[in-house]
N, CA and C atoms as an extended XYZ file, in Angstrom:
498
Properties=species:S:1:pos:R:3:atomname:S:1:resname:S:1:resid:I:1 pbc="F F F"
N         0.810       -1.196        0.000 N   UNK     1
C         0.000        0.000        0.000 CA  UNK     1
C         0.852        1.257        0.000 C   UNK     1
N         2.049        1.277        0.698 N   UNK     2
C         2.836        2.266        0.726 CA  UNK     2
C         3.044        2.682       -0.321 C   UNK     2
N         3.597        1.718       -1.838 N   UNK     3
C         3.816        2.304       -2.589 CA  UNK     3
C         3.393        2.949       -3.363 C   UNK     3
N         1.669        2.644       -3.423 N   UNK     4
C         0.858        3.598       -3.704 CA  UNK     4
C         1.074        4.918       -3.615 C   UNK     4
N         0.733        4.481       -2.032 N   UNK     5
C         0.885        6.161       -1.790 CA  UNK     5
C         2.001        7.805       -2.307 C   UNK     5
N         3.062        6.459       -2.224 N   UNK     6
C         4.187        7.094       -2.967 CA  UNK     6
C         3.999        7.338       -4.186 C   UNK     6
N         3.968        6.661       -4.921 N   UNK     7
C         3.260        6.767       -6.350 CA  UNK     7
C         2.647        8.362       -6.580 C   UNK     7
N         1.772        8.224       -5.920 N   UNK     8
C         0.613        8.944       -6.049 CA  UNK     8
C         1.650       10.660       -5.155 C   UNK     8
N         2.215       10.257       -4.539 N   UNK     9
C         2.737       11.710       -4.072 CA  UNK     9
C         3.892       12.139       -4.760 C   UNK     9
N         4.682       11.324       -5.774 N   UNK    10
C         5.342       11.372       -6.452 CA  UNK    10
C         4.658       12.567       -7.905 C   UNK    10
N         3.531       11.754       -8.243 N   UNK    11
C         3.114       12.687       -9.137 CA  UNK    11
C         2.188       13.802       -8.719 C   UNK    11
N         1.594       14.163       -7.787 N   UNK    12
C         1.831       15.400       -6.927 CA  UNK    12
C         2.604       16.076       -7.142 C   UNK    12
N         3.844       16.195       -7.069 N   UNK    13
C         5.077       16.559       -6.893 CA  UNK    13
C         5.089       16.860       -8.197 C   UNK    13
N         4.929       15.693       -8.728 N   UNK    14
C         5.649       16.189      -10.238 CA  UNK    14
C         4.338       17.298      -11.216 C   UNK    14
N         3.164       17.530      -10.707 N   UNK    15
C         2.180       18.277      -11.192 CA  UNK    15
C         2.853       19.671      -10.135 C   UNK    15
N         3.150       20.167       -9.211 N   UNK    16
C         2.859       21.239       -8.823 CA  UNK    16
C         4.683       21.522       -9.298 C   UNK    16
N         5.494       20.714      -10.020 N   UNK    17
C         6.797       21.350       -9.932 CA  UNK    17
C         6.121       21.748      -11.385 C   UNK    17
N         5.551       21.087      -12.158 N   UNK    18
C         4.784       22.082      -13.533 CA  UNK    18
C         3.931       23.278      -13.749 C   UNK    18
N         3.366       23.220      -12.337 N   UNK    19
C         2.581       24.494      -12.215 CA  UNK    19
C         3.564       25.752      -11.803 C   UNK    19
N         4.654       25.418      -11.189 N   UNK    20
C         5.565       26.037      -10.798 CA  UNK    20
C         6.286       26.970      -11.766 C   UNK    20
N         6.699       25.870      -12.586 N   UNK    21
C         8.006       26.206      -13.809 CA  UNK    21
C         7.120       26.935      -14.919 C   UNK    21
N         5.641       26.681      -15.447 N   UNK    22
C         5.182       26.981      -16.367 CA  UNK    22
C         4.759       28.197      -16.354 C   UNK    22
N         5.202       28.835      -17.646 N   UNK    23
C         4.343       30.412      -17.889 CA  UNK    23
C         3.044       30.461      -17.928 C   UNK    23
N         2.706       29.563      -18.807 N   UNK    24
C         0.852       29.721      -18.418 CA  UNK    24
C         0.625       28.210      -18.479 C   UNK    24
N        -0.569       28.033      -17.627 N   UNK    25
C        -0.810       26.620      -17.896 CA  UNK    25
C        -2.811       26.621      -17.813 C   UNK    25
N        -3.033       25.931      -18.934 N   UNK    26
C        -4.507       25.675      -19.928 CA  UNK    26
C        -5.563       24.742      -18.607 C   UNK    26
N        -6.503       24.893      -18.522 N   UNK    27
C        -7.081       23.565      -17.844 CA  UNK    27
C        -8.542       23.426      -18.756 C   UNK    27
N        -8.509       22.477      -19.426 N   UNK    28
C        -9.618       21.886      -20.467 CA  UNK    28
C       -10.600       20.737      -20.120 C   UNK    28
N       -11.855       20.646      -20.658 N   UNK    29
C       -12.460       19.643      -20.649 CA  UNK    29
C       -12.687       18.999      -22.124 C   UNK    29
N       -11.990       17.836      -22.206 N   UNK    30
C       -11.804       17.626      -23.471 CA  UNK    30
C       -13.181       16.288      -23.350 C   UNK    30
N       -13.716       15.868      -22.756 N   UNK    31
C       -15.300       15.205      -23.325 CA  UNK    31
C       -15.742       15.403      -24.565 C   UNK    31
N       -16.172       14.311      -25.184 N   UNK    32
C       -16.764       14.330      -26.389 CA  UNK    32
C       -15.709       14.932      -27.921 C   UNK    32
N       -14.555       14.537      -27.303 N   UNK    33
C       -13.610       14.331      -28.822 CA  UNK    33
C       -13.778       13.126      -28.972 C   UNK    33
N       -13.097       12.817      -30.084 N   UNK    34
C       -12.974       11.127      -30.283 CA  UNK    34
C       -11.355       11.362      -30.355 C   UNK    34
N       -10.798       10.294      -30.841 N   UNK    35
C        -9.589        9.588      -30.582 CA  UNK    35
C        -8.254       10.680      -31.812 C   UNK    35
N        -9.159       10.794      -32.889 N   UNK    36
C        -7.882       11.546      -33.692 CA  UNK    36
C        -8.560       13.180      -33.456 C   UNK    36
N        -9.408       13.393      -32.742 N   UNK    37
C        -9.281       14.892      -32.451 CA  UNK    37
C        -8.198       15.205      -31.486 C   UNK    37
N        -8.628       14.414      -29.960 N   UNK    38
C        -7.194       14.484      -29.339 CA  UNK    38
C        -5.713       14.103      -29.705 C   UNK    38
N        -5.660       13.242      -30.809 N   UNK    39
C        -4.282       13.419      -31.583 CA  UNK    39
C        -3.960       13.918      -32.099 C   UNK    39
N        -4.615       14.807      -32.930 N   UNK    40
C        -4.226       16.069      -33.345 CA  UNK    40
C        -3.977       17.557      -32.688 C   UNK    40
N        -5.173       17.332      -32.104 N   UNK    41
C        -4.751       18.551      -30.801 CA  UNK    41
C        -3.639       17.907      -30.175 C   UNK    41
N        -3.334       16.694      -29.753 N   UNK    42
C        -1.682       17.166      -28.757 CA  UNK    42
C        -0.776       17.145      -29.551 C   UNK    42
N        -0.709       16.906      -31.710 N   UNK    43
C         0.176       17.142      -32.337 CA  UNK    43
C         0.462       18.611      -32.354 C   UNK    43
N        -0.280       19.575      -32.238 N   UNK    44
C        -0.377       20.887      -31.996 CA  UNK    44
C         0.352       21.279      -30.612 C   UNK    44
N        -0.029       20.851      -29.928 N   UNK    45
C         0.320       21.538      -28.815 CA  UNK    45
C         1.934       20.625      -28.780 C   UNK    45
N         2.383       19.774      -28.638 N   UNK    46
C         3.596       18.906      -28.573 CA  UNK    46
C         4.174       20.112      -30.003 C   UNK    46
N         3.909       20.651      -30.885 N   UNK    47
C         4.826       21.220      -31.890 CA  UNK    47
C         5.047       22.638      -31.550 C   UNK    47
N         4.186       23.365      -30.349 N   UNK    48
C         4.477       24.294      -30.034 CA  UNK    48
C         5.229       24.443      -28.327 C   UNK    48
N         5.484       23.162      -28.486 N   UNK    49
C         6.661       23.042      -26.835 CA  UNK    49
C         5.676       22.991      -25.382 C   UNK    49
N         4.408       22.489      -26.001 N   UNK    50
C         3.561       22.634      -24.750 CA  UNK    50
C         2.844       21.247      -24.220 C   UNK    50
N         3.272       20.814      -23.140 N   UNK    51
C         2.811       19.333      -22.328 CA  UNK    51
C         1.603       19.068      -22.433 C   UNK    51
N         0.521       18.569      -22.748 N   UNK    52
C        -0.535       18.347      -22.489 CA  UNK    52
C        -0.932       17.237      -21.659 C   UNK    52
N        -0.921       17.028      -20.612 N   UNK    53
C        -1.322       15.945      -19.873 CA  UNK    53
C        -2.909       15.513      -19.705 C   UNK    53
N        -3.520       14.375      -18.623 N   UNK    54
C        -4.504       14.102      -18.172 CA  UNK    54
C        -3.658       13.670      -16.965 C   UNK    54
N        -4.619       14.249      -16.040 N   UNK    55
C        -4.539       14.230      -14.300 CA  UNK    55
C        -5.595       13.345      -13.620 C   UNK    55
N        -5.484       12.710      -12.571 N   UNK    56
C        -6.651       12.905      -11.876 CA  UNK    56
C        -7.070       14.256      -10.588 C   UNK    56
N        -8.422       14.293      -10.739 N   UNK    57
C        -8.581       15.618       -9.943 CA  UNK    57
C        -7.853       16.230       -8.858 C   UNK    57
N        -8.011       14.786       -8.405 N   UNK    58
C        -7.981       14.468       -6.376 CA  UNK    58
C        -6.572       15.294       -6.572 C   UNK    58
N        -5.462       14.851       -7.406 N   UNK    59
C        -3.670       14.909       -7.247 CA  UNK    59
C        -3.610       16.303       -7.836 C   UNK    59
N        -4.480       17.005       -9.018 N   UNK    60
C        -4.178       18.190       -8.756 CA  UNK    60
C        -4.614       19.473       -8.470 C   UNK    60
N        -5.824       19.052       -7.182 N   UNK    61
C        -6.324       19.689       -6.211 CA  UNK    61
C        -4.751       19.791       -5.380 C   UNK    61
N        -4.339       18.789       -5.006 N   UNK    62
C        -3.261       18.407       -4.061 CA  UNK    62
C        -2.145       18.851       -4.428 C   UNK    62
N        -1.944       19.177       -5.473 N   UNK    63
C        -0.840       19.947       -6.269 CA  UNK    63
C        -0.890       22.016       -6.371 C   UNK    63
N        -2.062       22.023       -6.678 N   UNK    64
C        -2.691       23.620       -6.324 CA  UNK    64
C        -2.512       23.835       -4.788 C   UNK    64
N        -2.917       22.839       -3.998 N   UNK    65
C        -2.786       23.163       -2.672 CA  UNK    65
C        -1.146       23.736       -2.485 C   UNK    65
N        -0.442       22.785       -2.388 N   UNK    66
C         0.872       22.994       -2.356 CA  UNK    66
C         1.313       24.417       -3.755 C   UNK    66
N         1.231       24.471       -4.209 N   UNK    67
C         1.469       25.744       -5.382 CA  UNK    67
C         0.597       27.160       -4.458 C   UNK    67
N        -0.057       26.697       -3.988 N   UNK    68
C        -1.432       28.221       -3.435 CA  UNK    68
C        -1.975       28.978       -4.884 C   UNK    68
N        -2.538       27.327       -5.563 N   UNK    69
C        -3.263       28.001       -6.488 CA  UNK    69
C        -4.356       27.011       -6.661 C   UNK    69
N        -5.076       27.132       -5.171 N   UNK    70
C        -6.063       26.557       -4.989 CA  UNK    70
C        -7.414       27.355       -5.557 C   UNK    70
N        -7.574       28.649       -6.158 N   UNK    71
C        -8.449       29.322       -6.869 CA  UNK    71
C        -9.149       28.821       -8.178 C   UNK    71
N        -7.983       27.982       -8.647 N   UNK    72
C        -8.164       26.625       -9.726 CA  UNK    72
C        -8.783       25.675       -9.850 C   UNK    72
N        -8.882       25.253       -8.430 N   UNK    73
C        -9.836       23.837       -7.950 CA  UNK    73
C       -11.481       23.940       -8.436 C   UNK    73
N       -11.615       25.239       -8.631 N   UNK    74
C       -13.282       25.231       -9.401 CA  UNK    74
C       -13.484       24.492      -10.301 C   UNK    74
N       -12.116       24.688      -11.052 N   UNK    75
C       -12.274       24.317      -12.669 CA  UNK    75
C       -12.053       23.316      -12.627 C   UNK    75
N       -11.818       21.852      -11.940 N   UNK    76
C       -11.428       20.969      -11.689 CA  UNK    76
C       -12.148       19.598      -11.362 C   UNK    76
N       -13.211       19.640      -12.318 N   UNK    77
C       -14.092       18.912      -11.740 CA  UNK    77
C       -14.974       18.239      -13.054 C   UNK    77
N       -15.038       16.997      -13.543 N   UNK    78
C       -15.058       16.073      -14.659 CA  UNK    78
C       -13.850       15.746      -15.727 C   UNK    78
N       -13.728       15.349      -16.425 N   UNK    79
C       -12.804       14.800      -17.252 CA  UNK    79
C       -11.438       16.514      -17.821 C   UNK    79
N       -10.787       16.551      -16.815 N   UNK    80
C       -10.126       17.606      -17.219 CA  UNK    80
C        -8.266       17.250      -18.096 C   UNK    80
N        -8.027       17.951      -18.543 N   UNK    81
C        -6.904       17.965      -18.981 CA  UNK    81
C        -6.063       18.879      -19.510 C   UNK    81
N        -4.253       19.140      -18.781 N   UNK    82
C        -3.828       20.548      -18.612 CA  UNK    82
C        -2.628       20.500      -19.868 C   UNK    82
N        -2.731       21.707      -19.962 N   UNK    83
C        -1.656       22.211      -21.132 CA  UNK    83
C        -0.934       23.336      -20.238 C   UNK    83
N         0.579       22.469      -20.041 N   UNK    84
C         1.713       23.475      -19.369 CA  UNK    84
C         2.794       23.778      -20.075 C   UNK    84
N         3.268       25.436      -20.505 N   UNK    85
C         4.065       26.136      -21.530 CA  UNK    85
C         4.971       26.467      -20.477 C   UNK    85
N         6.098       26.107      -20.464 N   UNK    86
C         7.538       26.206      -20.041 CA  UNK    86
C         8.094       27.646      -20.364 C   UNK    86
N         7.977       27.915      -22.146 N   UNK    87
C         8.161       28.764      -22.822 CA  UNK    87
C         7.309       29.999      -23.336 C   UNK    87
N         6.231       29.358      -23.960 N   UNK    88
C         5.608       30.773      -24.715 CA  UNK    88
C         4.151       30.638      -23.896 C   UNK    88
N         4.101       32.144      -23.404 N   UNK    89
C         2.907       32.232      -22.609 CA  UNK    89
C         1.489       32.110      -23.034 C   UNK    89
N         1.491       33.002      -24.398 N   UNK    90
C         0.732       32.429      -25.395 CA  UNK    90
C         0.018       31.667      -26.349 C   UNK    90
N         1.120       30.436      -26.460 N   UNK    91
C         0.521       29.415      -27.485 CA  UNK    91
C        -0.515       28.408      -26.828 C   UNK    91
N         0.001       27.942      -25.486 N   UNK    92
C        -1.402       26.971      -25.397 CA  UNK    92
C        -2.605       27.539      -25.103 C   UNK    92
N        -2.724       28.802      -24.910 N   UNK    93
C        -4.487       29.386      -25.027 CA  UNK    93
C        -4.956       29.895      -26.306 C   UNK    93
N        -4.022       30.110      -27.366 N   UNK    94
C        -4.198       30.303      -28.900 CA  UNK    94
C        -4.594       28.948      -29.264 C   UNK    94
N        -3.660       28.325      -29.212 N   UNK    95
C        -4.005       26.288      -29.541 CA  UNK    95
C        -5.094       26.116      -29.721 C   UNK    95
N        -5.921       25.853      -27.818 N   UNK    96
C        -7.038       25.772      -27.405 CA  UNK    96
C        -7.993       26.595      -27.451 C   UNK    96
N        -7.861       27.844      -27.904 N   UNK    97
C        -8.695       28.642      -28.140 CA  UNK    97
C        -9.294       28.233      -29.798 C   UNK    97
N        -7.916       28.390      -30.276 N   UNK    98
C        -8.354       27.733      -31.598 CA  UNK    98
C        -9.354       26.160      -32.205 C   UNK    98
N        -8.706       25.440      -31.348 N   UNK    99
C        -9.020       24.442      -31.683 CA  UNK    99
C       -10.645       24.224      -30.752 C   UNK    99
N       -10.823       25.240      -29.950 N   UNK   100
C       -12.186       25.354      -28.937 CA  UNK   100
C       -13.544       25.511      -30.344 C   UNK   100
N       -12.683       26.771      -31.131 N   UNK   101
C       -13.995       26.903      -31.988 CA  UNK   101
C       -14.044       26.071      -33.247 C   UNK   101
N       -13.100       25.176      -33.766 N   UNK   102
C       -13.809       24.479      -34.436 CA  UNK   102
C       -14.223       22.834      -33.869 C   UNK   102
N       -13.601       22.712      -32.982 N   UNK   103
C       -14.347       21.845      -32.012 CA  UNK   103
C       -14.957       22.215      -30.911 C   UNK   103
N       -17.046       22.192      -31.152 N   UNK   104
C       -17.148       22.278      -29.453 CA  UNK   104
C       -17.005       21.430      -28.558 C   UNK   104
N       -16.910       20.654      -28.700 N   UNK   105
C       -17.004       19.252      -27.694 CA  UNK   105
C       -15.483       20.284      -26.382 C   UNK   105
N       -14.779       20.786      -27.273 N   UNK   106
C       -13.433       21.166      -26.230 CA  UNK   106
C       -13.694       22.649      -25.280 C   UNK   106
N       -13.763       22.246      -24.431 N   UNK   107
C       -14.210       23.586      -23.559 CA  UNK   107
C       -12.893       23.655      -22.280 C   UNK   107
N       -12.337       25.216      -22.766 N   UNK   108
C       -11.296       25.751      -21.950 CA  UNK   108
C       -12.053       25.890      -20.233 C   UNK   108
N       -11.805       25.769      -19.495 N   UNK   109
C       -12.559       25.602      -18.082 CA  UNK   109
C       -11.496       27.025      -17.223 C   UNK   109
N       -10.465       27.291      -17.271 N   UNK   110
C        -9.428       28.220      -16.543 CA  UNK   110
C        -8.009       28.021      -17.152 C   UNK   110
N        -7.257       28.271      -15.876 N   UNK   111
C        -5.894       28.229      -16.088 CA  UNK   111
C        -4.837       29.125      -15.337 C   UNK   111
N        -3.422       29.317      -15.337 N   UNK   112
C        -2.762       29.733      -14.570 CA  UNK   112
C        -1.910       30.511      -15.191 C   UNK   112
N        -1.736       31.818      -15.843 N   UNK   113
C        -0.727       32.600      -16.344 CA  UNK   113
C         0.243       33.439      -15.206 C   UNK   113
N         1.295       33.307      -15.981 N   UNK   114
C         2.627       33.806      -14.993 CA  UNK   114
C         2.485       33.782      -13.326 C   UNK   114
N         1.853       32.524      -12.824 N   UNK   115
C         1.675       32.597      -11.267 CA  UNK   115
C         0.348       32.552      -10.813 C   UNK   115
N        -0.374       33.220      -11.203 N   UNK   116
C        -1.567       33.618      -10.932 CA  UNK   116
C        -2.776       33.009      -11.728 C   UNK   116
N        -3.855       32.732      -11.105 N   UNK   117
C        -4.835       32.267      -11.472 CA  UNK   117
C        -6.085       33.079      -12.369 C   UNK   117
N        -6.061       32.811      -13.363 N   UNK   118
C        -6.684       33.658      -14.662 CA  UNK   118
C        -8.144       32.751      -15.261 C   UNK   118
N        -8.473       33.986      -15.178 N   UNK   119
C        -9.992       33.528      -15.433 CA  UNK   119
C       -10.555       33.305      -17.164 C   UNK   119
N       -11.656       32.794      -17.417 N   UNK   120
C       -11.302       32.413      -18.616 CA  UNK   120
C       -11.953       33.601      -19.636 C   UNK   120
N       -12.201       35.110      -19.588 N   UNK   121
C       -12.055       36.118      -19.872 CA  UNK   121
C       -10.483       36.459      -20.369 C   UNK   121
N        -9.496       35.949      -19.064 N   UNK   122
C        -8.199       36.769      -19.864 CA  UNK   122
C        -7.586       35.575      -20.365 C   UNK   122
N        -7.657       34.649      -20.230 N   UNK   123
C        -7.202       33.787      -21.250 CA  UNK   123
C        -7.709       33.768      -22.769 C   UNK   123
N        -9.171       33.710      -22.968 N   UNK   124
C        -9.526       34.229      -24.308 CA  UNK   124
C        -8.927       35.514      -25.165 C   UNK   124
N        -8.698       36.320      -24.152 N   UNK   125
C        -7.837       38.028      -24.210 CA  UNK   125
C        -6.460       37.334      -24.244 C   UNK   125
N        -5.986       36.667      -23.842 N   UNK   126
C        -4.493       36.159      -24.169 CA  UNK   126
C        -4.156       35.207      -25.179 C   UNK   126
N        -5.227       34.699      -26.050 N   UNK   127
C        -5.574       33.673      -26.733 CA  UNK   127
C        -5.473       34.837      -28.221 C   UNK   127
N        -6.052       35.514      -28.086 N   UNK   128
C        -6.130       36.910      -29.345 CA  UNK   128
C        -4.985       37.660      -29.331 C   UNK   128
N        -3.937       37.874      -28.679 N   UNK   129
C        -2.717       37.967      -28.857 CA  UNK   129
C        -2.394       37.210      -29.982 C   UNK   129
N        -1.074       38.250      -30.816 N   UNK   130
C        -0.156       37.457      -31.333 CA  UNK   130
C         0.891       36.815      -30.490 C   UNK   130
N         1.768       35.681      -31.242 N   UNK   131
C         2.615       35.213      -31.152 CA  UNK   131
C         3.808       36.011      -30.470 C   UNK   131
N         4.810       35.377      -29.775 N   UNK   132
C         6.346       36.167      -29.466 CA  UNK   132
C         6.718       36.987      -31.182 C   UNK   132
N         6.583       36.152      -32.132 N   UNK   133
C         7.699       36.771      -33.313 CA  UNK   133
C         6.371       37.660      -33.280 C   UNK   133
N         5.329       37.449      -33.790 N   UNK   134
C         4.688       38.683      -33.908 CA  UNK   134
C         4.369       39.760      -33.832 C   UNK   134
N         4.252       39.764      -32.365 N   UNK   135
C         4.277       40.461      -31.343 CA  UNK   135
C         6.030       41.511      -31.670 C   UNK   135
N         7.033       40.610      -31.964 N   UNK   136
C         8.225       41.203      -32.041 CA  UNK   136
C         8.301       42.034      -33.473 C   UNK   136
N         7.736       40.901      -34.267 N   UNK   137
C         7.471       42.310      -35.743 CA  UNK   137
C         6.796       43.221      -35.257 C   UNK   137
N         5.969       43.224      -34.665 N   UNK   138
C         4.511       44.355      -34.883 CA  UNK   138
C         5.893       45.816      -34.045 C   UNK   138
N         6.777       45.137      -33.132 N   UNK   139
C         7.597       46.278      -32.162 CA  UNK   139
C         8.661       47.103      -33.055 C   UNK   139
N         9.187       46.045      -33.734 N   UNK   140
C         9.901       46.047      -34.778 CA  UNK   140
C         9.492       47.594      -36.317 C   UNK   140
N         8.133       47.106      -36.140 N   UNK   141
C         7.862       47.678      -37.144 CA  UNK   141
C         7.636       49.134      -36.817 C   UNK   141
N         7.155       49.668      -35.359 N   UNK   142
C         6.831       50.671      -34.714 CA  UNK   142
C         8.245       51.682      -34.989 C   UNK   142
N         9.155       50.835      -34.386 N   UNK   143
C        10.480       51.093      -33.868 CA  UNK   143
C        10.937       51.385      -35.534 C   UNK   143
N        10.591       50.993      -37.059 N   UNK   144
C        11.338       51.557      -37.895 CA  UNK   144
C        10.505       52.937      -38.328 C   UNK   144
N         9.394       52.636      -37.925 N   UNK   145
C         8.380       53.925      -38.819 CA  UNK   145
C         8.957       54.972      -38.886 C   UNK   145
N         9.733       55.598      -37.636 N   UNK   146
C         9.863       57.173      -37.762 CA  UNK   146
C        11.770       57.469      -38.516 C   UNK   146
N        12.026       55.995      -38.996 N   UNK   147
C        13.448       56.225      -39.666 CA  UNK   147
C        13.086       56.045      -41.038 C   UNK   147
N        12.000       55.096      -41.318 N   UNK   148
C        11.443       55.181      -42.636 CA  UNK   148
C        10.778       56.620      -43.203 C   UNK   148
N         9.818       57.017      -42.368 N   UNK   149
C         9.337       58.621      -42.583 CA  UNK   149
C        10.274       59.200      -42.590 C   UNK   149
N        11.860       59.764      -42.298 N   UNK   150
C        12.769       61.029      -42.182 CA  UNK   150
C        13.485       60.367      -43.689 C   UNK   150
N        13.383       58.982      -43.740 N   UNK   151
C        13.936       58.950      -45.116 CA  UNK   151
C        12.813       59.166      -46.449 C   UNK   151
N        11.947       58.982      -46.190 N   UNK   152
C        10.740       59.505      -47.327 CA  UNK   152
C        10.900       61.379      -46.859 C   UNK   152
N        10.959       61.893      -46.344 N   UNK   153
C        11.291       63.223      -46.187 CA  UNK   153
C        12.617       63.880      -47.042 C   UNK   153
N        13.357       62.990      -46.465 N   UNK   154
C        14.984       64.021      -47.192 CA  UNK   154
C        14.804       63.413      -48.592 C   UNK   154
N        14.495       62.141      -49.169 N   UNK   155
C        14.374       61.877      -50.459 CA  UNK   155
C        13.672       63.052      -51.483 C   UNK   155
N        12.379       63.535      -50.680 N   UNK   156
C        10.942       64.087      -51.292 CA  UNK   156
C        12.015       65.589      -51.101 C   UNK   156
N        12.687       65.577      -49.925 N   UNK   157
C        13.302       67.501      -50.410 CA  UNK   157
C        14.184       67.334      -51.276 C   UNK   157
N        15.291       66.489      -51.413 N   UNK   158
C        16.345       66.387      -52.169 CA  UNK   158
C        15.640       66.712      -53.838 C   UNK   158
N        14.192       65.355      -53.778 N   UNK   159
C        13.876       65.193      -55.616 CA  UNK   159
C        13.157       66.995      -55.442 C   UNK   159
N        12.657       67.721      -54.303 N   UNK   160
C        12.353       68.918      -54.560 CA  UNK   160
C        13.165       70.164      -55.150 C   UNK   160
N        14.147       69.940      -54.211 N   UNK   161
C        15.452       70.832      -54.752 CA  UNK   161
C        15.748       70.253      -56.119 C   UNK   161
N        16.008       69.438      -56.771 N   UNK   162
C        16.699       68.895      -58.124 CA  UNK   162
C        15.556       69.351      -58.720 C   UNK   162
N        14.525       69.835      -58.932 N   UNK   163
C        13.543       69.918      -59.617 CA  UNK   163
C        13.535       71.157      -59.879 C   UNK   163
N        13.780       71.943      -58.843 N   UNK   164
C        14.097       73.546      -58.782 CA  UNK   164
C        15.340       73.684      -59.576 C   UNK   164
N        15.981       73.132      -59.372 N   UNK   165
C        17.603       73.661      -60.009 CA  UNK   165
C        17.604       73.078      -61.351 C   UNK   165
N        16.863       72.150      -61.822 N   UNK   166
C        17.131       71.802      -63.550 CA  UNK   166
C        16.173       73.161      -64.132 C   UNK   166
């Protein structure tokens, strides 16, 4: 029996050191997919660096406890299953957001961004975000506008002056 128990506190452990490490982490009710919807959804999520597990409740109630992100435990209740991003804070609520509307059967239930327990308002709002590169063009692009405009300027006086002087 002991080793049960161990077992079982072992992966405890190993759920709240994920809630820990992860930038955001997804909590889904995936009911009513069939077999190659969820293989495709975790080919998605596995290609964007993001874990998708199945838990049982009880262990990560017991895992939130220990994390103090017991605010979570609402969402925690029938066939759930979590998507934890190590890396990009963004992609597993884009994923699942995505893959929410052309499958309903998949319903986002909460989740945990940068620490804190996020409701499923700002996850949808974090889901409509772009991407890191995106996000980095869109800064990118801000950051050239006003060197692109001073060069459409001195071009437009220069061809002004040459126009005057022929």
């Amino acid at each position: 029996m002991s080793k049960v128990i161990e077992h079982k506190k072992q992966i405890v452990t190993e759920i709240a050191d994920k809630f820990r490490e992860s930038k955001s982490t997804i909590v889904v009710d995936y009911r009513g997919l069939d077999v190659a919807e969820v293989t495709e959804l975790r080919t998605q999520l596995r290609e964007a660096g993001v874990d998708f597990k199945v838990y049982k409740n009880t262990m990560t109630r017991r895992a939130t406890e220990a994390t103090e992100l017991t605010d979570l435990d609402a969402a925690l209740v029938g066939p759930t299953a979590i998507a934890f991003s190590n890396d990009d804070v963004v992609a597993p609520a884009k994923i699942l957001n995505n893959f929410a509307k052309e499958h309903n059967a998949l319903e986002i239930k909460g989740g945990v961004i940068e620490g804190q327990v996020a409701s499923l308002e700002q996850i949808k709002e974090l889901a409509d975000l772009p991407n890191y590169e995106g996000l980095l063009s869109m800064l990118l692009s801000v950051l050239q506008a006003p060197v692109r405009n001073f060069a459409y300027a001195t071009k437009a006086v220069a061809e002004q002056k040459e126009e005057q002087g022929a």
